[in-house]
HTML snippet that shows the backbone in 3Dmol.js (N, CA, C, O; Angstrom):
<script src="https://3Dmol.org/build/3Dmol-min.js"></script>
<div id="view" style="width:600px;height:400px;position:relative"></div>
<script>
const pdb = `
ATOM      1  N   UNK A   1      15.148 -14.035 -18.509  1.00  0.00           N
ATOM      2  CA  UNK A   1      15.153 -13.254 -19.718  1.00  0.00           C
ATOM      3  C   UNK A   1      14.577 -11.869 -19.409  1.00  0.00           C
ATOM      4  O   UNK A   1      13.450 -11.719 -18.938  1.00  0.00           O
ATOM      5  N   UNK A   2      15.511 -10.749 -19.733  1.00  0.00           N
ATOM      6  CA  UNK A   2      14.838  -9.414 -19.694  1.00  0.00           C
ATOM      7  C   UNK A   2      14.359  -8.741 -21.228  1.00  0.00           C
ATOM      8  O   UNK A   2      14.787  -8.972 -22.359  1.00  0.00           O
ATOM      9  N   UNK A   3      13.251  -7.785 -20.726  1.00  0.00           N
ATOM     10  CA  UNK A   3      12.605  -7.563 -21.939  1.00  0.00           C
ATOM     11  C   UNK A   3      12.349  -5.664 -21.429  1.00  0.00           C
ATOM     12  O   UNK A   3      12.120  -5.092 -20.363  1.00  0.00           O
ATOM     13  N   UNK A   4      12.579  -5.158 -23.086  1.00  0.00           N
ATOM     14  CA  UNK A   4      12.700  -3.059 -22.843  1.00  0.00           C
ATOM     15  C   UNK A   4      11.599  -3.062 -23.018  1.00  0.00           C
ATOM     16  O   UNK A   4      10.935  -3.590 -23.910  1.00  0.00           O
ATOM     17  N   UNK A   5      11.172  -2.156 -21.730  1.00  0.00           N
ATOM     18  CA  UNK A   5       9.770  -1.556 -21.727  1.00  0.00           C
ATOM     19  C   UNK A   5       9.865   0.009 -21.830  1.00  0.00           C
ATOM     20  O   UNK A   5      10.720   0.679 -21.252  1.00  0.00           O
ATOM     21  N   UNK A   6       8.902   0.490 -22.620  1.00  0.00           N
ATOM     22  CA  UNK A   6       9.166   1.750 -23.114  1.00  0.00           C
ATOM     23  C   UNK A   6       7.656   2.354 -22.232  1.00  0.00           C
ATOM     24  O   UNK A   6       6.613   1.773 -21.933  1.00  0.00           O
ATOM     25  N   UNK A   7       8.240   4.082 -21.962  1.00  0.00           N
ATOM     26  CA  UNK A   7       6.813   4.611 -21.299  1.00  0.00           C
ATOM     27  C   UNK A   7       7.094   5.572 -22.072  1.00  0.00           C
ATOM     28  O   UNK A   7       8.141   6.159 -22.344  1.00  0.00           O
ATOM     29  N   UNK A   8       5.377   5.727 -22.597  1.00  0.00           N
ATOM     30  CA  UNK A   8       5.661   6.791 -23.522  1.00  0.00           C
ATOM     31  C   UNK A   8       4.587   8.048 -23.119  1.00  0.00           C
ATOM     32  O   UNK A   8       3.803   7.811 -22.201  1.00  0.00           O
ATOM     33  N   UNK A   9       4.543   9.067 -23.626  1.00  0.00           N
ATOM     34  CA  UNK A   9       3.805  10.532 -23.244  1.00  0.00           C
ATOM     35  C   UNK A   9       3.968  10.472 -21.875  1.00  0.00           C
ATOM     36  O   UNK A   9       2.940  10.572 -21.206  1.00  0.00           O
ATOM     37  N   UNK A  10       5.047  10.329 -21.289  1.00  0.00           N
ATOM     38  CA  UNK A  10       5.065  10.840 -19.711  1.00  0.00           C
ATOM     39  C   UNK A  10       5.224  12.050 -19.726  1.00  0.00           C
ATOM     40  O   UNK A  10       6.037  12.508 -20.528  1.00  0.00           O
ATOM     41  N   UNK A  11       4.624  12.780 -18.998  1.00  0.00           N
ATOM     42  CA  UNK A  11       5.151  14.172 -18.775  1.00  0.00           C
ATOM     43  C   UNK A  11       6.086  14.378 -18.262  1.00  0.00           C
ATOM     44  O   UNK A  11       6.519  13.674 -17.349  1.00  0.00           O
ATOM     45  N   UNK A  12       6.857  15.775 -18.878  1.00  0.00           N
ATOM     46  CA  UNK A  12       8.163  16.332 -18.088  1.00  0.00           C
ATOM     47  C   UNK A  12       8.156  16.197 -16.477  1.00  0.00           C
ATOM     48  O   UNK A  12       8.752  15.361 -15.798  1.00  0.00           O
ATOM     49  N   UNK A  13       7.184  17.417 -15.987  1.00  0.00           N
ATOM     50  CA  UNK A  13       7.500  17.042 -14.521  1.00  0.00           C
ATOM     51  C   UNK A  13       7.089  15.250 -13.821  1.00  0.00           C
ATOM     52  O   UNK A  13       7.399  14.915 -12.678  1.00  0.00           O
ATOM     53  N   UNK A  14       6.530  14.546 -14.584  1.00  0.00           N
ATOM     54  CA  UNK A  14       6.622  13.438 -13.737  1.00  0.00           C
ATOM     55  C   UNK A  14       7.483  13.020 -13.879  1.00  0.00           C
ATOM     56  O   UNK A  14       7.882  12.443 -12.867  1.00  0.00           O
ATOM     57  N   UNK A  15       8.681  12.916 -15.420  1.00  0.00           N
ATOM     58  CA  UNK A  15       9.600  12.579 -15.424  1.00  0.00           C
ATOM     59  C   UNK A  15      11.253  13.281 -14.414  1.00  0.00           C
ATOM     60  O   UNK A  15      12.243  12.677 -14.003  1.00  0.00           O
ATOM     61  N   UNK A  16      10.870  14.729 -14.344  1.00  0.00           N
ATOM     62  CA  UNK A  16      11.875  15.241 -13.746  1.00  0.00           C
ATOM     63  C   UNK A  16      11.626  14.492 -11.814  1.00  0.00           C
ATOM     64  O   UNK A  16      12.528  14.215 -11.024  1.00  0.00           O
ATOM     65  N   UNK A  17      10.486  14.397 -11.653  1.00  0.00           N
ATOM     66  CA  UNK A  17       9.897  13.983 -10.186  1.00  0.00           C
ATOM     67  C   UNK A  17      10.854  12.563  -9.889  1.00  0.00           C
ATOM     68  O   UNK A  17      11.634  12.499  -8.939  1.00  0.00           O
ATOM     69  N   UNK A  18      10.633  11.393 -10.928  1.00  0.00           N
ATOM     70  CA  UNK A  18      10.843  10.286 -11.348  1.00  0.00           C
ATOM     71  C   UNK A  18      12.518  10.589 -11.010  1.00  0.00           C
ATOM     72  O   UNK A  18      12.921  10.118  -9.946  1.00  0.00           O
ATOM     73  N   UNK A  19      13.430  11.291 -11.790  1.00  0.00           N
ATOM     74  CA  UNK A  19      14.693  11.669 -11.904  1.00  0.00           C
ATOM     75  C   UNK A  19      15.218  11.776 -10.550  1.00  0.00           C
ATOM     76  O   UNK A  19      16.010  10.954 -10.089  1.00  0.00           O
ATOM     77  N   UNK A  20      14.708  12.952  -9.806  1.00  0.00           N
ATOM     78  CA  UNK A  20      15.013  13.240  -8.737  1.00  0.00           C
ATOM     79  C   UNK A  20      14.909  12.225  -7.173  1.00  0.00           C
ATOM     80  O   UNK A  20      15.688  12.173  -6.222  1.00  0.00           O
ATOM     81  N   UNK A  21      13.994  11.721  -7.354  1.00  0.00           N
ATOM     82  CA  UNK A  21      13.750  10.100  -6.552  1.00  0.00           C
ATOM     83  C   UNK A  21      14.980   9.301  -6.799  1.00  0.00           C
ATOM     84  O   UNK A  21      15.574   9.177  -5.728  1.00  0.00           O
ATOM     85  N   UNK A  22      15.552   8.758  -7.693  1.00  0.00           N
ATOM     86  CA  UNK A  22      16.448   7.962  -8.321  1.00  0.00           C
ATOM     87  C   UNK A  22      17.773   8.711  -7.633  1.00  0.00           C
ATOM     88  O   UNK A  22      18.528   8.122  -6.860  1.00  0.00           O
ATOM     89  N   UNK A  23      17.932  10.072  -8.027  1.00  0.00           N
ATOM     90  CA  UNK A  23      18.923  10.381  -7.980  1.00  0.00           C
ATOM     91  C   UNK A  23      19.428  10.406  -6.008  1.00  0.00           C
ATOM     92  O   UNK A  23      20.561  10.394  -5.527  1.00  0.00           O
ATOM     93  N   UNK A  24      18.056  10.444  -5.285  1.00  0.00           N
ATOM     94  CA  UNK A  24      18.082  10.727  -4.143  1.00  0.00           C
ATOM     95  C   UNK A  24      18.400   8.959  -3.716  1.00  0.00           C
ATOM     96  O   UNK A  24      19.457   8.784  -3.109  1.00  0.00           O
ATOM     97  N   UNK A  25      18.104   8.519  -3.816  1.00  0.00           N
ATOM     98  CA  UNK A  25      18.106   7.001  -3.764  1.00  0.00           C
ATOM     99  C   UNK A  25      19.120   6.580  -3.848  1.00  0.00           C
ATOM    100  O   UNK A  25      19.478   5.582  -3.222  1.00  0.00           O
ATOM    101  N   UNK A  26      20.062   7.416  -4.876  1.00  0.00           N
ATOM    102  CA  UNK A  26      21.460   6.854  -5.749  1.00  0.00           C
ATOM    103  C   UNK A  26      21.545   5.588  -6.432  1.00  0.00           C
ATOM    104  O   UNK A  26      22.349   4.661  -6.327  1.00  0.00           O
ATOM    105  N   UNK A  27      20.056   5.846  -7.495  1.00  0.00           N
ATOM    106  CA  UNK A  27      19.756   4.704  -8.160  1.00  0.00           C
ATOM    107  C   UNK A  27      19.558   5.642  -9.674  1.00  0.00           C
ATOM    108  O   UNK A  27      19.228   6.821  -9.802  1.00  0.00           O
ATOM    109  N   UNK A  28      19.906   4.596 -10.737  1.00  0.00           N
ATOM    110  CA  UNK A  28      19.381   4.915 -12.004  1.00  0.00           C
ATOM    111  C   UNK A  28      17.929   5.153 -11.895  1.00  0.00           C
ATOM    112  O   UNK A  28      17.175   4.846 -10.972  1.00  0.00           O
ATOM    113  N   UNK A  29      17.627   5.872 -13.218  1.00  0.00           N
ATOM    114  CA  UNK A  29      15.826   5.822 -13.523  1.00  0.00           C
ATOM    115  C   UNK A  29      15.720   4.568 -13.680  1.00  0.00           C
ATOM    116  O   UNK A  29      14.803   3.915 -13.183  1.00  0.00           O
ATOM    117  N   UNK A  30      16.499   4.160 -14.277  1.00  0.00           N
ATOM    118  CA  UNK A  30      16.128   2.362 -15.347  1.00  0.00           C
ATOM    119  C   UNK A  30      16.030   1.662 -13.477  1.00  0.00           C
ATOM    120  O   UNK A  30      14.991   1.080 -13.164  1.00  0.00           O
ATOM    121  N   UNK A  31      16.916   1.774 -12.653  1.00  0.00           N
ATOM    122  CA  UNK A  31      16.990   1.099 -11.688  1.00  0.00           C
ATOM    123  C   UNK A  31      15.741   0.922 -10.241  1.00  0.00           C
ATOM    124  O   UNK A  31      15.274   0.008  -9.563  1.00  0.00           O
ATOM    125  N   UNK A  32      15.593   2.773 -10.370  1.00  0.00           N
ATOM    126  CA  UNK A  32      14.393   3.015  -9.385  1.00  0.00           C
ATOM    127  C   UNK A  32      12.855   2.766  -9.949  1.00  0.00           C
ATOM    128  O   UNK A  32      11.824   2.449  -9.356  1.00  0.00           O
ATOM    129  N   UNK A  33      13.128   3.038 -11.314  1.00  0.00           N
ATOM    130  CA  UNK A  33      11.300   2.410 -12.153  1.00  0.00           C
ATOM    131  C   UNK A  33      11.674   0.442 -11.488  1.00  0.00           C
ATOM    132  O   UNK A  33      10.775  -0.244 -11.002  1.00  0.00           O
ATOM    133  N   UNK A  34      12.697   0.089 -11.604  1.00  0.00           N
ATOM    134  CA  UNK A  34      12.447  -1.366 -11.454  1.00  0.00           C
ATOM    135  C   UNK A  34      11.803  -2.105 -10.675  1.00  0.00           C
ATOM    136  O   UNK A  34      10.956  -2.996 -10.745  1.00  0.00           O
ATOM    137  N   UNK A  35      12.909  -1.042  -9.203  1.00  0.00           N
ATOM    138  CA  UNK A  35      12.785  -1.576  -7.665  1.00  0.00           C
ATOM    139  C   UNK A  35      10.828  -1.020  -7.591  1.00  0.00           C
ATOM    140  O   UNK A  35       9.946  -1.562  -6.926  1.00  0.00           O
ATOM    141  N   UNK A  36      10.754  -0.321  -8.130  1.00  0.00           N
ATOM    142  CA  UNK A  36       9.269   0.431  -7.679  1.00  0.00           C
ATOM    143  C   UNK A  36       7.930  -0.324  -8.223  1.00  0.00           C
ATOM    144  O   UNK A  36       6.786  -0.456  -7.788  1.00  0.00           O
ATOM    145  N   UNK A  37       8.646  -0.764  -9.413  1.00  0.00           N
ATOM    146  CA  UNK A  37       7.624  -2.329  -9.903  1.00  0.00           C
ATOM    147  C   UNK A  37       7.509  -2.856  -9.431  1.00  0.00           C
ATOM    148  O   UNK A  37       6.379  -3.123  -9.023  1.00  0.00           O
ATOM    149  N   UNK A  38       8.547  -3.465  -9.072  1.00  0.00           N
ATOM    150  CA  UNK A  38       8.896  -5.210  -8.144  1.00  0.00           C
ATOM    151  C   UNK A  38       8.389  -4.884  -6.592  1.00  0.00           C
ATOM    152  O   UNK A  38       8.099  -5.814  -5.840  1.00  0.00           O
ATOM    153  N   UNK A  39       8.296  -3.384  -6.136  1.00  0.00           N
ATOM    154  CA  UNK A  39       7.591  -3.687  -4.709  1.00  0.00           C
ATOM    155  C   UNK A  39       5.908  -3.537  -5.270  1.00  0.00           C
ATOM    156  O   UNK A  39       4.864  -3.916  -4.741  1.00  0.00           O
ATOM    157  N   UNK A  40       6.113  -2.966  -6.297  1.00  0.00           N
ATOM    158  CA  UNK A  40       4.072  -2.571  -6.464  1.00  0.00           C
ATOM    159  C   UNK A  40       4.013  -4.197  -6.265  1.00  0.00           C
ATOM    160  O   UNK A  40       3.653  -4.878  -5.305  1.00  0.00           O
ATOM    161  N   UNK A  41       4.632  -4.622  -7.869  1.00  0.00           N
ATOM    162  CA  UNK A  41       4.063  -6.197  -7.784  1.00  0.00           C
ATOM    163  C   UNK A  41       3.767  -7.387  -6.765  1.00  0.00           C
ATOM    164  O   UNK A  41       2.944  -8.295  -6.886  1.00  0.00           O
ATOM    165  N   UNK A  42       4.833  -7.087  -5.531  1.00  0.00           N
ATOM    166  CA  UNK A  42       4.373  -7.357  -4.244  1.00  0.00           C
ATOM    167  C   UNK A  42       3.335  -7.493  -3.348  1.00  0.00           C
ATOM    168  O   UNK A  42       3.046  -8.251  -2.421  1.00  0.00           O
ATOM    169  N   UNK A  43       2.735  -6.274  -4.049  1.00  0.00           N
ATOM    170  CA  UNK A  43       1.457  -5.733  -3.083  1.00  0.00           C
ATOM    171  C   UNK A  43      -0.112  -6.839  -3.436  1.00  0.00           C
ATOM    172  O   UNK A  43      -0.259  -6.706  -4.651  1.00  0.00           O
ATOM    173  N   UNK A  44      -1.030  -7.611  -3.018  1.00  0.00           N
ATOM    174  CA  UNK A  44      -1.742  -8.051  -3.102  1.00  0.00           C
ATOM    175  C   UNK A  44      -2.757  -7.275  -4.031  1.00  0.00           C
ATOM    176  O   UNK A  44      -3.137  -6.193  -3.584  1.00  0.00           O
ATOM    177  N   UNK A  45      -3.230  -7.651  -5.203  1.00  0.00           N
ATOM    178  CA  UNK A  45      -4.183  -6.809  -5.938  1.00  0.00           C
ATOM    179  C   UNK A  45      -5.329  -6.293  -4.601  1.00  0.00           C
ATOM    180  O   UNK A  45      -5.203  -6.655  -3.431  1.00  0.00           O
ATOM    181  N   UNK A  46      -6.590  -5.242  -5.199  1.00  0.00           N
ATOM    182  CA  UNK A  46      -7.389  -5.462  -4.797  1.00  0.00           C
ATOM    183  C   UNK A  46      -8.669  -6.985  -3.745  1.00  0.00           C
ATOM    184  O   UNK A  46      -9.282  -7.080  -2.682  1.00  0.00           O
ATOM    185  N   UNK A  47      -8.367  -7.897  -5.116  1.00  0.00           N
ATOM    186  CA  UNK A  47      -9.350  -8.863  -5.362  1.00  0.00           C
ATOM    187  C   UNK A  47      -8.607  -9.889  -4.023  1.00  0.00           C
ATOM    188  O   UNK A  47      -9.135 -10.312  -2.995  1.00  0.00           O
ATOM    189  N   UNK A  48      -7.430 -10.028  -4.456  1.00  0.00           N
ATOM    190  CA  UNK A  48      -6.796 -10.402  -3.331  1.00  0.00           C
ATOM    191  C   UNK A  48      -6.840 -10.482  -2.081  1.00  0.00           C
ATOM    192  O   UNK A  48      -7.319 -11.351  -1.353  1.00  0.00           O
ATOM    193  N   UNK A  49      -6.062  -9.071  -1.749  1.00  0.00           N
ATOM    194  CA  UNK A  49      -7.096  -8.382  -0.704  1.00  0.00           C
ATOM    195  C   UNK A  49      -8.133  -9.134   0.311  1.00  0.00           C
ATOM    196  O   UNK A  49      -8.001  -9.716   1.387  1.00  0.00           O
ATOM    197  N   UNK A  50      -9.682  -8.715  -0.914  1.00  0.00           N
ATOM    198  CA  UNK A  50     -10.367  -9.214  -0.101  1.00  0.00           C
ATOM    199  C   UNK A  50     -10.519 -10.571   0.181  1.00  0.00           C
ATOM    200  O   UNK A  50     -11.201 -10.899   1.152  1.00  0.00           O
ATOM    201  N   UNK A  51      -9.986 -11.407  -0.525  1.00  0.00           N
ATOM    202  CA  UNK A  51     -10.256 -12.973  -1.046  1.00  0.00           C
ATOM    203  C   UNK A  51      -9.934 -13.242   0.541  1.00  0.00           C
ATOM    204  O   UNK A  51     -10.666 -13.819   1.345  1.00  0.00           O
ATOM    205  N   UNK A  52      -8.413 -12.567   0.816  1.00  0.00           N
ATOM    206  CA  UNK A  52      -7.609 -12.592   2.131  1.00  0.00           C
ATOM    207  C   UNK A  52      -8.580 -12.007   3.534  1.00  0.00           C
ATOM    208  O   UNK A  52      -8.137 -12.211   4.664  1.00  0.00           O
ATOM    209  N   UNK A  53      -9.561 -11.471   3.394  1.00  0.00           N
ATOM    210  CA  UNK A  53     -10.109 -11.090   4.723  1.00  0.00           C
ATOM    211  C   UNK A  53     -11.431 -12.586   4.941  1.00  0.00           C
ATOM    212  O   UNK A  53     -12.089 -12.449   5.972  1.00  0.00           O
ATOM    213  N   UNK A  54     -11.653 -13.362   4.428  1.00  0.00           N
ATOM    214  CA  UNK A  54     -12.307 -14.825   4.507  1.00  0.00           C
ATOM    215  C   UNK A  54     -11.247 -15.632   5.868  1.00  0.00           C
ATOM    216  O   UNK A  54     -11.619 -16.101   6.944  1.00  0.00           O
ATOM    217  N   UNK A  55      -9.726 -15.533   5.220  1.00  0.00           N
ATOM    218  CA  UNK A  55      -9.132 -15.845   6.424  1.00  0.00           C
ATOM    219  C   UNK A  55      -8.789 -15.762   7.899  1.00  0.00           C
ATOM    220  O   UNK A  55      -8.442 -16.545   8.784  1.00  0.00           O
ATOM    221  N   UNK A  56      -9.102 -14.139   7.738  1.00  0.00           N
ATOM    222  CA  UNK A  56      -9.008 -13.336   9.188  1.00  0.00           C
ATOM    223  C   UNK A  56     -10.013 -14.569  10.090  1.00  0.00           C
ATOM    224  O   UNK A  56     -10.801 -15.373   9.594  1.00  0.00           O
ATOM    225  N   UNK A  57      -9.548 -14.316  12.017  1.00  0.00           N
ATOM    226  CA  UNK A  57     -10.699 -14.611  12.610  1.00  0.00           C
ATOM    227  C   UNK A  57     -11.907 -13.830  12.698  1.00  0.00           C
ATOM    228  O   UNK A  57     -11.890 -12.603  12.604  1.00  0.00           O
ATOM    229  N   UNK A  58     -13.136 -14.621  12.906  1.00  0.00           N
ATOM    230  CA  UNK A  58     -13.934 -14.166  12.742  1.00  0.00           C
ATOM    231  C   UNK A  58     -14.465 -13.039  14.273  1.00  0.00           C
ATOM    232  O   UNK A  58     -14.064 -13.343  15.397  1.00  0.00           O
ATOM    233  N   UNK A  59     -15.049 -12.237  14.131  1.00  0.00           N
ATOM    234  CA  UNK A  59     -15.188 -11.220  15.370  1.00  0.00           C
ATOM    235  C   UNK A  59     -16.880 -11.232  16.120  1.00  0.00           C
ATOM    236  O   UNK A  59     -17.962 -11.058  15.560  1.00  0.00           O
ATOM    237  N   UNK A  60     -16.652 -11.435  17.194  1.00  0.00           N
ATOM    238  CA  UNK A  60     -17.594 -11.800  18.136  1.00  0.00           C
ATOM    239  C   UNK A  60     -18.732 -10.712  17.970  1.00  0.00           C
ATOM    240  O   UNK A  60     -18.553  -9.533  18.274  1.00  0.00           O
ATOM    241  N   UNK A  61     -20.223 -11.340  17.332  1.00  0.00           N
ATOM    242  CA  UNK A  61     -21.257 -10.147  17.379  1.00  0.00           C
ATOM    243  C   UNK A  61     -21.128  -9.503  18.427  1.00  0.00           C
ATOM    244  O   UNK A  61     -21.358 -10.107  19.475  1.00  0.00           O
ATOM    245  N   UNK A  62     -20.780  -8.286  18.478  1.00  0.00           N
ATOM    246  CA  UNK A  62     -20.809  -6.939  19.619  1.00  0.00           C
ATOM    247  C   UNK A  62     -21.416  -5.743  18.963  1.00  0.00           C
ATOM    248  O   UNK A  62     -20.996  -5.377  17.865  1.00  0.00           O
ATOM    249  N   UNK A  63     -22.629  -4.955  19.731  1.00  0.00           N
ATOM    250  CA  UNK A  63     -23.749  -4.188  19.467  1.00  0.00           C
ATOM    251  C   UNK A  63     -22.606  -3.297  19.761  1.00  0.00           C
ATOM    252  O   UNK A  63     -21.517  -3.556  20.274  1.00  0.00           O
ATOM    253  N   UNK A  64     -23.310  -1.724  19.132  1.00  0.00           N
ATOM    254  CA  UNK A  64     -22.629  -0.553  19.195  1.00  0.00           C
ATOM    255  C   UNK A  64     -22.872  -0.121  20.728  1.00  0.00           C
ATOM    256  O   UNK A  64     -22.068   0.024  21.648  1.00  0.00           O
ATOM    257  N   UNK A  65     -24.129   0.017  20.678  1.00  0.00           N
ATOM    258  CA  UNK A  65     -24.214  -0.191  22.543  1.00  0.00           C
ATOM    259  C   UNK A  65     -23.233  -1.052  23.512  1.00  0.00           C
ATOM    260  O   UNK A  65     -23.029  -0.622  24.647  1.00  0.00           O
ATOM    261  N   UNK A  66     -22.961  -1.592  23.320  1.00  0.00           N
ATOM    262  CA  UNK A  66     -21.858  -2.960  24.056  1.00  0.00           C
ATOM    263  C   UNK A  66     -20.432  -2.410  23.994  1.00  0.00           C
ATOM    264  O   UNK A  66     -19.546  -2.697  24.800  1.00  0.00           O
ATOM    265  N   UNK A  67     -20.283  -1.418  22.729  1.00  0.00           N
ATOM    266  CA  UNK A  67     -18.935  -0.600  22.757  1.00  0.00           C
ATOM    267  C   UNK A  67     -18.998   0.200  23.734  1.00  0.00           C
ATOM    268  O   UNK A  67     -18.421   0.095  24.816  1.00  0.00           O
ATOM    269  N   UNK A  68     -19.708   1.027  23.373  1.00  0.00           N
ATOM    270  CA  UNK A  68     -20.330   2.675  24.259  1.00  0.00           C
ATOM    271  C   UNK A  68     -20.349   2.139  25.730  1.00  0.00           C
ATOM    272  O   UNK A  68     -19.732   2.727  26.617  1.00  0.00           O
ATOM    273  N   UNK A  69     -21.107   0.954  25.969  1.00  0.00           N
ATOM    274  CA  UNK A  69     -21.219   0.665  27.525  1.00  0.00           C
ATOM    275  C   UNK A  69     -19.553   0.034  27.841  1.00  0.00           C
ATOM    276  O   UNK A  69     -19.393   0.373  29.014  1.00  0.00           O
ATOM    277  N   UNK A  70     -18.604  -0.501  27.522  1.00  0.00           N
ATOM    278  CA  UNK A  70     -17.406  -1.317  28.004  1.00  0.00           C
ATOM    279  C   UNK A  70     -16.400   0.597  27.353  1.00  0.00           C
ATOM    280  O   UNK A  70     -15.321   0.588  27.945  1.00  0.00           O
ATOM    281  N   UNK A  71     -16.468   1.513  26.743  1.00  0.00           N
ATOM    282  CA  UNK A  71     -15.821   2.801  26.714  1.00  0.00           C
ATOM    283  C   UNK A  71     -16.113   3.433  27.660  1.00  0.00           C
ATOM    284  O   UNK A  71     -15.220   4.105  28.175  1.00  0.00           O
ATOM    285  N   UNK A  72     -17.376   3.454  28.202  1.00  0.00           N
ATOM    286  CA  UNK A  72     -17.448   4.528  30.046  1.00  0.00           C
ATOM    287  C   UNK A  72     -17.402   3.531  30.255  1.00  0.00           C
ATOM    288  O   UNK A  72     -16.918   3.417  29.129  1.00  0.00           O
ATOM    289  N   UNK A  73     -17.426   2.293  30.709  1.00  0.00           N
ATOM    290  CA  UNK A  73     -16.640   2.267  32.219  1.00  0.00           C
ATOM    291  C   UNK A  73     -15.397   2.354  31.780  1.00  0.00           C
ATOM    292  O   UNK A  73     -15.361   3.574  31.617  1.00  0.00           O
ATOM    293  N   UNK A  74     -14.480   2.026  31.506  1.00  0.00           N
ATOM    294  CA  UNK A  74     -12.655   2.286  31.156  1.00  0.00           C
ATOM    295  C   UNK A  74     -12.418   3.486  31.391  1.00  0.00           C
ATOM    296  O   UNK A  74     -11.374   3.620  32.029  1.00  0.00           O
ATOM    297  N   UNK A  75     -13.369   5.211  30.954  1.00  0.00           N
ATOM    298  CA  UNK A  75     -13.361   6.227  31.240  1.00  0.00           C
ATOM    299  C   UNK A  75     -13.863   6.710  32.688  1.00  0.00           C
ATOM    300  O   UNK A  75     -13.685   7.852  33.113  1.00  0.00           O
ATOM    301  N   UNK A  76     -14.548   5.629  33.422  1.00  0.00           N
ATOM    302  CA  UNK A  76     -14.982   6.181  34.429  1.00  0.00           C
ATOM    303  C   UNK A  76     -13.867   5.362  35.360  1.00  0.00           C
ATOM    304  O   UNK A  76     -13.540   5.906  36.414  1.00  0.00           O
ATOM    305  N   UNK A  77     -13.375   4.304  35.078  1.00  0.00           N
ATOM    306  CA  UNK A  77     -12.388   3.616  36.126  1.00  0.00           C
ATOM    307  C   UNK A  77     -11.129   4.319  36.149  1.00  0.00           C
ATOM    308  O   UNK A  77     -10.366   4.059  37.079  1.00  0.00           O
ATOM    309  N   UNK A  78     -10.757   5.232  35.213  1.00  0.00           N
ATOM    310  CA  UNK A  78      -9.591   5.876  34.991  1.00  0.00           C
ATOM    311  C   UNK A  78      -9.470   7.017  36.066  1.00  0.00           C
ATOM    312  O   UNK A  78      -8.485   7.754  36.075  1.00  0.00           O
TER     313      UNK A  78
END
`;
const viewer = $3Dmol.createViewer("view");
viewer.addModel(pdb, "pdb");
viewer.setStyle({}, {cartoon: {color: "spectrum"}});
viewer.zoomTo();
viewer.render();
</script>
């Protein structure tokens, strides 16, 4: 089931901006506002996000010193 969503007080130039995207695309406005939803909606909220970095592996305590010392030598073996 589809349902009209109305945007209202948009401004001209965002709307002419909006226009010109579409038209470059060779998509309707009605068509390029759609596709541009449906990829936002894609995108993992914020909260998400982070919920998702619990999963990552976890990274081996390494001191900033331990960087600095394993960066010269790589610069000095070069």
């Amino acid at each position: 089931m589809s349902v009209s969503l109305y945007i209202r007080d948009m401004p001209e130039e965002l709307r002419d901006r909006v226009k010109q995207r579409a038209i470059a695309n060779r998509q309707s406005i009605n068509s390029f506002l759609l596709d541009l939803i449906e990829r936002e909606m894609q995108l993992p909220t914020l909260d998400e996000w982070l919920d998702g970095l619990d999963d990552l592996p976890k990274v081996p305590d390494v001191t900033t010193g331990e960087i600095v010392e394993v960066m010269r030598e790589i610069r000095e073996s070069s």
